[in-house]
N, C-alpha and C positions, 0 to 999 in steps of 0.2 A: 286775407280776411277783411271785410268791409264793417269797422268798427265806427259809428257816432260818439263823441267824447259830448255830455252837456258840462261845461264848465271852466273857465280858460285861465283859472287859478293854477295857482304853486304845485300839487298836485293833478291836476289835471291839464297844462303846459308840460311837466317833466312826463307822465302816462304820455302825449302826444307823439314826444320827441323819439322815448323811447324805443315807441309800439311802430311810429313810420320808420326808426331805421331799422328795423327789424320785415321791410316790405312789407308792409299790409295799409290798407289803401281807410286813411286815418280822413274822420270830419270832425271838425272842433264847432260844438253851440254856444255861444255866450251874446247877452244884452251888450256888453261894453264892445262894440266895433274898434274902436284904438286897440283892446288888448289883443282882440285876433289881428290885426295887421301888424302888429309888432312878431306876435307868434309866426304868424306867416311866410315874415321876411326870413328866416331862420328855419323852419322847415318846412320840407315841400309835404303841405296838408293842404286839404281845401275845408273854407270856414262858411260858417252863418250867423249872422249876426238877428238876434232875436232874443223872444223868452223861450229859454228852453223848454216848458210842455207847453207849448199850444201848437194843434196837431199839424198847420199850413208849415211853421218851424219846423217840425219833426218832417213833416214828407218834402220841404225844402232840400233838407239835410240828406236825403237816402232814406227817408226810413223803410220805405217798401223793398227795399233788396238788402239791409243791411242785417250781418249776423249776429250784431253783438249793440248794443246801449250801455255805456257806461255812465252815468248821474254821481258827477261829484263838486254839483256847484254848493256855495256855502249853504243852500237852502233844503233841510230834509222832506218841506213842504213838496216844494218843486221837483225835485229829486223823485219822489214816491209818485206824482203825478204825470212826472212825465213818463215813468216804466209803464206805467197802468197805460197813459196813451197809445205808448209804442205797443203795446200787447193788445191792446183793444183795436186797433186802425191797422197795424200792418204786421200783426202776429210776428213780433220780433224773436227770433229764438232765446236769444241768452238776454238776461235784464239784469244791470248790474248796481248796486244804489247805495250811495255813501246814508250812514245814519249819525248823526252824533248827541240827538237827544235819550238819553239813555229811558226815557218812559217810552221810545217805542220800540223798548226793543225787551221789555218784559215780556210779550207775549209769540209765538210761533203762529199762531190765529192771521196774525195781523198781515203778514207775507201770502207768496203762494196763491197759486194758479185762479185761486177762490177768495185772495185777498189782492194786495195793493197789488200783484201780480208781478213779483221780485223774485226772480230767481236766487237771489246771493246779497247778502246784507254786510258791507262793512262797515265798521266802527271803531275809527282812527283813536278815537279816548279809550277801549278796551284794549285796541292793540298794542298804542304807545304804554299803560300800563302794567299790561303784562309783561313787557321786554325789559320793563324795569325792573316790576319783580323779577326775573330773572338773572338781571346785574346785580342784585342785593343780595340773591340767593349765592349766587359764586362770587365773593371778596376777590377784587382784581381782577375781573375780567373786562373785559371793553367791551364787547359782543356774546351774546350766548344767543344762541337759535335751535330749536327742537325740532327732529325732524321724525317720521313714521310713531306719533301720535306718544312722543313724547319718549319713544325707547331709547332715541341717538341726540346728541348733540352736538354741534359744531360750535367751539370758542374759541374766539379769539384775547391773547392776552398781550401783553410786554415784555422780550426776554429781560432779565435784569443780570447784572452781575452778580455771581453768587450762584444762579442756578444749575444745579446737575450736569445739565446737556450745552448751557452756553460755552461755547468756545470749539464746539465737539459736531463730529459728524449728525446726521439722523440716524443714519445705520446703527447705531450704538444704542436706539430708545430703547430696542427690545431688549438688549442686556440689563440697561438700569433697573426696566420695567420687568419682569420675567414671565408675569403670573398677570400682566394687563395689556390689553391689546388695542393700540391707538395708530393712527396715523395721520403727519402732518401734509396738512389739505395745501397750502401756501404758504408763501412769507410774505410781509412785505416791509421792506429795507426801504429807507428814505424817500418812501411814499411810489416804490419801484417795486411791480411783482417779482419774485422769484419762484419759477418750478421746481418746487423740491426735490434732489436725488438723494441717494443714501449715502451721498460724499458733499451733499450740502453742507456747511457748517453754520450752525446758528447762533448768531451773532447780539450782544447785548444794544439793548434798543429794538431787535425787528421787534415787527406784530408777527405774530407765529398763529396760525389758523392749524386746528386740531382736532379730529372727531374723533368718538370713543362712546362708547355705548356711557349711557348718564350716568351708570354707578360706577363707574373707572375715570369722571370725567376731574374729580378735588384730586387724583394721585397723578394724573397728566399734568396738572396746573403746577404742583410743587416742583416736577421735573423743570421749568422754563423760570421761574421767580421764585421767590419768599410767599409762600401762603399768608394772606392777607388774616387777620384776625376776624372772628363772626361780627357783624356788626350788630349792636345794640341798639342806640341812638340814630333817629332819624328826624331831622327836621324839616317840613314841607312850605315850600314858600307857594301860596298860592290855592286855594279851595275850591277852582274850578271843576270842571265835571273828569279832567286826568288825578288834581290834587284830591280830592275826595275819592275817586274810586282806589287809586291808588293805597291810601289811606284805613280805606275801609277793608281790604285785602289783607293789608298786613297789621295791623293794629293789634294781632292776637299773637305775634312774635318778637315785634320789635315794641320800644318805646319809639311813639311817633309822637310828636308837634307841629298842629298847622296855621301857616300866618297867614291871617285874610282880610284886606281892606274894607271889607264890606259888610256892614255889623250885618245885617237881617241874613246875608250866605253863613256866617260863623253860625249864628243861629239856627239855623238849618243841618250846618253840619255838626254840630253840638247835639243835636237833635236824633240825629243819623248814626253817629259814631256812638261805639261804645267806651272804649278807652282811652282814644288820642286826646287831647290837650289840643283846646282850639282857640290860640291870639289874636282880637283884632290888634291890626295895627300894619305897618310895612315892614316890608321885609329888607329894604334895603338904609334899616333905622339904625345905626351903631349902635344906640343903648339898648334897646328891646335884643339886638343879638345875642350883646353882652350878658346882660340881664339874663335872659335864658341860656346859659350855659354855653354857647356857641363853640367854644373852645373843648368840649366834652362833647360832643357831637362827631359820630362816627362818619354819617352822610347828611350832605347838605341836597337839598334838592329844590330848584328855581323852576316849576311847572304852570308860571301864568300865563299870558296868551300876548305879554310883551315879550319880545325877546330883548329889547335892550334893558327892561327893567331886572331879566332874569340873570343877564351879564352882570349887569351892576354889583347885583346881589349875591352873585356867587361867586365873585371877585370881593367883594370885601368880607364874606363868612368865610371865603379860604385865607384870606390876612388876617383874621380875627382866632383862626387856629381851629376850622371845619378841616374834619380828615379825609374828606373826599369829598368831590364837590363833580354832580351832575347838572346839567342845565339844557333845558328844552329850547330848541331854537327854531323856527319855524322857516326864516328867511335862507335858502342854500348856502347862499354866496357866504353866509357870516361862519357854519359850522367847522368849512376847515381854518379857517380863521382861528378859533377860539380855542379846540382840542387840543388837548397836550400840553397845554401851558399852564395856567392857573387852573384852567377848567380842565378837569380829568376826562369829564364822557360828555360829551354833545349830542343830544337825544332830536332827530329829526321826525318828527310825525308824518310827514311827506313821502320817505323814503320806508319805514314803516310799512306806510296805509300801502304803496307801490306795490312793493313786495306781496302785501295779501292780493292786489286786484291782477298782477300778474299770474298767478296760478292759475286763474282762470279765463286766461286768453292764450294760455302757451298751448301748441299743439303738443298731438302726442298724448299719453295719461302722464299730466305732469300736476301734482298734488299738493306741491309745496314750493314756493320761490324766496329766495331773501334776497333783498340788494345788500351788497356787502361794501364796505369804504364807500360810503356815502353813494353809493350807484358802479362805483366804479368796478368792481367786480359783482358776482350774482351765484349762489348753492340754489340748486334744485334738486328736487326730490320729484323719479318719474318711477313708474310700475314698468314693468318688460314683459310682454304679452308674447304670444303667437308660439311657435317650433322654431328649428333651425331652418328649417325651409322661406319661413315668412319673415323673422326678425335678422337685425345687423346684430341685436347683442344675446339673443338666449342660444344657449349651446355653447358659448364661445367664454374661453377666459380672457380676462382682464387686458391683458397681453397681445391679445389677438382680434381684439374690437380698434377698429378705425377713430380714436378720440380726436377731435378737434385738436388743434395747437392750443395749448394755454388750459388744457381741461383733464383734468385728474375725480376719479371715482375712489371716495373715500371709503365707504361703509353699504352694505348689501343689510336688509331687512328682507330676515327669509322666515316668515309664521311670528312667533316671539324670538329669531333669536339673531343676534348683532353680528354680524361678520367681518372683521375691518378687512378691508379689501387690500390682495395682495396679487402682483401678477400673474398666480396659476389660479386664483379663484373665478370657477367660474360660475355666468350669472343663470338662472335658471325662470321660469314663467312664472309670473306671480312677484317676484322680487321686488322689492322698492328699493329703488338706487339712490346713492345720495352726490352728484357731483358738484364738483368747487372749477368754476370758470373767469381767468382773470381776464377774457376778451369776449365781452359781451355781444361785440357783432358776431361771434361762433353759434349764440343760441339757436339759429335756427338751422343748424348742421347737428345740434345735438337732439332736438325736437325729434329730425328726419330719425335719426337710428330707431328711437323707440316708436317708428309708426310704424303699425303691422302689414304686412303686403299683401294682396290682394288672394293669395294663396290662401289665406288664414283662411275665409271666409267662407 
């Protein structure tokens, strides 16, 4: 696939790398010439250096034969101007455009064949919030990820000493479990995958990766740890367009408090919210923490747009006696750095936003991607089309489908109903598959299965 990247940022450098070793024939656009010859030297893409919509750039770049535009320079201006180019000058098929001002994205008008002409709108501040809410909603988990529109879920937790199954085979889940039906997708022991067998033994410390239809997913978690208690208290460092939406999301569950530098935003979002409690002041201030309770505070949460300020800050609210403490990092290099240690969850928006703009470059009907350990493994979610005649998986159980090395199929979505997948299940047309891959260059052997053969047609 002949994809143009406009952008040669954090996210769209990590999209380049990706997307070319995965063979598809990658152009990276950015103004800054230094940052494409640095990307360059490191992967084989071809670049242009320019602004990204002006149209001599664009048909520089390929735009007359290219399949795909992806727009995720820091500018939503640009961004939107440049799809509408590529669609106006060289009828680009697929137009892809990062958004992060949340007033354009109030209305569905504003897209679309008959608007800025974007086929697919992402919004790294909706997505980075919602993954949190979903870490607040499940106490102790490191990862939660939804998959076939919210029926299935895949989480990752920490076994601890103490739980049910630590020490114990897998084989044994379904004894503990009798009446819930789960399976565990991966491990990973001292930052090492492991393929799980039913003679696996799962060990205090792994991350244990686990799907289970969403309302079986709180009695899966007690199996591997101690159930985290509901949290109450949230304190939010930060009032940006993550810290406020966030905020405003949950503000009718939790007690939330937000600390914001910058009187006229406080103002705004005092304005905006209805319940939270909105501090000027810093967040990395010892007595304003103290003062506010910090020590009664269930989750600390550092969502500014520094990342050392957010380290700071959530290193000394976890010394101050914060029960959990999340932190937004934006820089890669810093996240495995920081996890695990003081800082509980290391929240990347990069690997996030990835995840959403991969669905939509994978071949095959593939609907749902997540990068998982920072990139380093990937869950998809693809549909199974055709007969036995045209497909590698419909007809065939679990058992008898040719899986990549490293790649396990957790859970089938067949209409409403959750099937954890088991070697005699087999997958039928229509299914939405959920698989967990800890070698990413496999993805495009797993694409091939679910494309339909020419028989189908």
């Amino acid at each position: 696939m002949k994809i143009i990247i406009l952008g040669a940022n954090q996210v769209g450098s990590t999209l380049a790398e990706t997307l070319a070793n995965e063979a598809n024939d990658i152009t990276v656009v950015d103004a800054d010439a230094e940052k494409l010859r640095e990307l360059k030297d490191h992967i084989d893409i071809g670049t242009v250096a320019g602004h990204p919509s002006l149209p001599d750039v664009l048909e520089k770049a390929g735009g007359q034969d290219a399949d795909m535009i992806i727009a995720v320079t820091e500018s939503d201006e640009i961004n939107m101007v440049a799809c509408r180019v590529a669609y106006s000058l060289f009828q680009t098929p697929k137009k892809i455009c990062r958004i992060r001002a949340s007033s354009y994205l109030v209305s569905d008008k504003l897209f679309g064949q008959h608007g800025i002409a974007v086929d697919t709108v992402i919004s790294p501040e909706l997505i980075v919030s919602s993954d949190i809410e979903r870490l607040l909603d499940l106490p102790g988990s490191l990862q939660v990820l939804d998959f076939a529109d919210g029926k299935v879920q895949l989480v990752a937790v920490k076994a601890y000493y103490g739980g049910p199954l630590v020490g114990q085979e897998i084989r044994l889940l379904r004894q503990h479990m009798p009446s819930v039906d789960t399976r565990v997708a991966a491990i990973f022991r001292k930052d090492r995958p492991i393929i799980p067998e039913g003679s696996t033994v799962i060990e205090a410390d792994d991350e244990v990766f686990f799907v289970a239809a969403t309302k079986d997913i709180r009695a899966c978690m007690s199996e591997l740890r101690r159930m985290d208690k509901p949290y109450k208290r949230l304190m939010i460092a930060g009032g940006g367009n993550i810290g406020m939406r966030l905020a405003e999301s949950v503000e009718d569950r939790y007690q939330v408090k937000i600390i914001e530098r910058d009187l006229d935003r406080c103002s705004l979002i005092s304005e905006t919210l209805n319940h939270a409690i909105v501090l000027n002041g810093e967040a990395s201030q010892r007595d304003l923490l103290i003062e506010e309770n910090i020590s009664d505070t269930d989750v600390f949460l550092a969502l500014t747009n520094d990342d050392e300020a957010n380290i700071m800050s959530s290193l000394l609210a976890k010394r101050l006696g914060a029960k959990k403490v999340m932190t937004l990092i934006n820089n890669s290099a810093y996240v495995d750095l920081v996890q695990g240690g003081e800082i509980d969850i290391a929240i990347s928006p990069q690997q996030a936003t990835i995840g959403k703009l991969l669905a939509h470059v994978r071949r095959g009907d593939v609907v749902n991607v997540h990068s998982l350990r920072r990139g380093a493994a990937e869950a998809m979610e693809a549909i199974a089309h055709g007969d036995e005649a045209s497909s590698k998986v419909v007809g065939k159980a679990i058992e008898d489908i040719d899986l990549p090395e490293g790649t396990t199929i957790g859970a089938i979505v067949r209409n409403d109903e959750v099937l954890i997948a088991h070697d005699n299940t087999v997958v039928e047309s229509g299914d939405h598959v959920i698989l967990f891959l800890v070698d990413r260059k496999r993805i495009p052997e797993v694409e091939r299965l679910f494309q339909v053969g020419f028989s189908f047609f």
